[in-house]
C-alpha positions in Angstrom: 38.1 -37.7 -54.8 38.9 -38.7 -51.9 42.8 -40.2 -51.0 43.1 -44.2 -51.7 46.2 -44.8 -49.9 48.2 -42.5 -47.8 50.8 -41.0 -49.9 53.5 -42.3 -47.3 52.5 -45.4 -48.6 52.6 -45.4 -52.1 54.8 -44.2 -54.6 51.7 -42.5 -56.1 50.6 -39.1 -54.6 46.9 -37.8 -54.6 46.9 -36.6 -58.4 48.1 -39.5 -59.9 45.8 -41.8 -57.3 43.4 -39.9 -58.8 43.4 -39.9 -62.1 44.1 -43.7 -62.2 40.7 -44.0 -60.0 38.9 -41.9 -62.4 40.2 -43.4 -65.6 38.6 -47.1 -63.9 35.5 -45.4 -63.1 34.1 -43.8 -66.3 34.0 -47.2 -68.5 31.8 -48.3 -65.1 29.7 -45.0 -65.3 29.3 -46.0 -69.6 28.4 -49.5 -68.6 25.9 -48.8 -66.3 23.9 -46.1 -68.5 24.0 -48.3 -71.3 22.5 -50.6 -69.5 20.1 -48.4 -68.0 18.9 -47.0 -71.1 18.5 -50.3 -72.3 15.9 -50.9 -69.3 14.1 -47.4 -69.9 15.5 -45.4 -72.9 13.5 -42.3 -71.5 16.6 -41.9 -69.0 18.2 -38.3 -68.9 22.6 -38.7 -69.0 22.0 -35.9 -66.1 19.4 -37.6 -63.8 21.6 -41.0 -64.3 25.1 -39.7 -63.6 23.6 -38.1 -60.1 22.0 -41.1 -59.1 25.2 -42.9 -60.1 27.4 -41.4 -58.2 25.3 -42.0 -55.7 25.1 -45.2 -55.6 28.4 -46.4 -56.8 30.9 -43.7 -56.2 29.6 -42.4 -52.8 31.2 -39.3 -53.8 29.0 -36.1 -55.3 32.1 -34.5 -56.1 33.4 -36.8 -59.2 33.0 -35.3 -62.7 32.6 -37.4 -65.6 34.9 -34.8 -67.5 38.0 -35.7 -66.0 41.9 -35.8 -66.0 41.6 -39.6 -66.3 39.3 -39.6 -69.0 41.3 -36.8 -70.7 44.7 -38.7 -70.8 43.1 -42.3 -71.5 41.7 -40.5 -74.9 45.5 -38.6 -75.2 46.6 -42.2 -74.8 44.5 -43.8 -77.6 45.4 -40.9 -79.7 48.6 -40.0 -79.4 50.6 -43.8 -77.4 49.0 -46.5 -78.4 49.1 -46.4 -82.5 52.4 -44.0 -82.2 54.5 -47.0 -83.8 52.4 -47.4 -86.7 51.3 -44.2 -87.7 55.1 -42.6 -87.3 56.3 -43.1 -90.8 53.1 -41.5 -91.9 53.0 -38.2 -90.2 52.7 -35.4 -92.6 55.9 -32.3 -92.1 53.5 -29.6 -90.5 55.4 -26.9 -89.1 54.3 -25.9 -85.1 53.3 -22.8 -87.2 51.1 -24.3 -89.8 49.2 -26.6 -87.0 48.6 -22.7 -85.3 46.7 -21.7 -88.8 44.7 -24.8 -89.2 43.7 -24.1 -85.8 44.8 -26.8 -83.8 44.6 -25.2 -80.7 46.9 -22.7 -78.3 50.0 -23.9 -76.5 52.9 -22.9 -75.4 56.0 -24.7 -75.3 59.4 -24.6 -73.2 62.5 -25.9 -73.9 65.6 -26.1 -71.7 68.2 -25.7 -73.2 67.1 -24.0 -75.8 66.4 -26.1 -79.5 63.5 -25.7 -81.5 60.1 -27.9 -82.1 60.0 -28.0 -85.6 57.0 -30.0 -86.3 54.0 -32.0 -85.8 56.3 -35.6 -85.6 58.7 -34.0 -82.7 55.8 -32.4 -81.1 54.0 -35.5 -81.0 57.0 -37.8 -80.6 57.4 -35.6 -77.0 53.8 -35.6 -76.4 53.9 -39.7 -77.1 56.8 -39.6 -74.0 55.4 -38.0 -71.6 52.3 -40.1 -71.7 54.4 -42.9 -71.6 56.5 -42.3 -68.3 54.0 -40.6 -66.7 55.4 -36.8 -67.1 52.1 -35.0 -67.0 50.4 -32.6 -63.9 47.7 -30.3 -64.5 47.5 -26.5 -63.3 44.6 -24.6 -62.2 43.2 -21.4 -60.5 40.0 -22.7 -58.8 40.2 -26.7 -58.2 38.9 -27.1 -61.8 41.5 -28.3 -64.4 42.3 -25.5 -66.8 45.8 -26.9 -68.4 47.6 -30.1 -69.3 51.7 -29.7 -68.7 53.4 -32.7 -70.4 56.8 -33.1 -69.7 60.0 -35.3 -71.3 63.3 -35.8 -70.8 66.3 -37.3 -72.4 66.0 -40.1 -69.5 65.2 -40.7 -66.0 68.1 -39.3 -64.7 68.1 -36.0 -66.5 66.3 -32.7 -65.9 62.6 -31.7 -68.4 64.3 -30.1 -71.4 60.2 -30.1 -73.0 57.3 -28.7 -71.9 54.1 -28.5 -73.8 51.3 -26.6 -71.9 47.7 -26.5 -73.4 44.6 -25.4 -72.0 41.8 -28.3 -71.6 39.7 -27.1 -74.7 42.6 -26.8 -76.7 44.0 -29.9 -75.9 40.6 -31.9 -76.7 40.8 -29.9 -80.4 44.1 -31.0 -80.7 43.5 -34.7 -80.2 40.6 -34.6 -82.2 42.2 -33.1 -85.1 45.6 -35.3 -84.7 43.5 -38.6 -84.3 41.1 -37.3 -87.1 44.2 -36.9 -89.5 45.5 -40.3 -88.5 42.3 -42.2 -89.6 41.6 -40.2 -92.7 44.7 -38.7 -93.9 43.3 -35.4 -93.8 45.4 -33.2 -91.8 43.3 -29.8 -91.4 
């Protein structure tokens, strides 16, 4: 994607420009097909999204799978229904989430204390999404891990950091917000 506004100008640099661009544009790209399929439900999702982007991003080079989409659904999972589902988290040990197969991560703590459980884990999670404490890493331009960050307050240095690869971060969510709704936590 190309830059919005100059970084010298806002407070935002490219990434977080962004992923704020591409979390306004996918409802957009949904609208639209829905629409179109509604006109001629023999429309591929493939030979709509190029003609899309064509037409109303200008840009060949935006992917539908994104970092925006990734953290609006990490939002709606894991920030948005944090204050209600709290109190009901079951006390899953960061090692019995790695057996039901919630995914690989790795996480770094400074100084040194321990993530007991799903409830901290998520509590962190919930914080970083909240003050905007998350980059991405990759090898090759393409988005192969999510880093979120937290600290104690703005002032202070990360003392968490969660790393998780993209696939294991969409099991995670899908497990977590699965749990939530049914009160099943495998």
């Amino acid at each position: 994607m190309n830059q919005i506004v100059p970084e010298e100008e806002s407070s935002l640099n490219l990434e977080d420009q962004n992923i704020m661009v591409q979390s306004a544009v996918t409802p957009s790209f949904l609208d639209d097909f829905v629409m179109a399929l509604k006109k001629d439900s023999s429309q591929k999702i493939g030979d709509f999204y190029h003609q899309w982007l064509r037409e109303r991003i200008h840009d060949e080079s935006y992917e539908l799978f994104n970092q925006g989409v990734v953290l609006s659904c990490c939002y709606g999972t894991l920030v948005y229904p944090y204050n209600k589902i709290k109190s009901n988290l079951p006390n899953l040990s960061i090692d019995e989430l790695t057996r039901r197969n919630w995914g690989k991560w790795r996480i770094d703590l400074h100084p040194p204390k321990h993530v007991e459980d799903l409830k901290t884990l998520v509590w962190h999670l919930r914080n970083s999404l909240s003050h905007s404490l998350v980059s991405t890493q990759s090898d090759t331009g393409l988005i192969i891990k999510f880093v979120f960050e937290d600290r104690p307050d703005e002032n202070s240095d990360v003392n968490f950091r969660f790393i998780i690869g993209v696939n294991d971060l969409r099991q995670f969510i899908f497990k977590f917000g699965m749990g939530c709704l049914t009160g099943e936590w495998d």
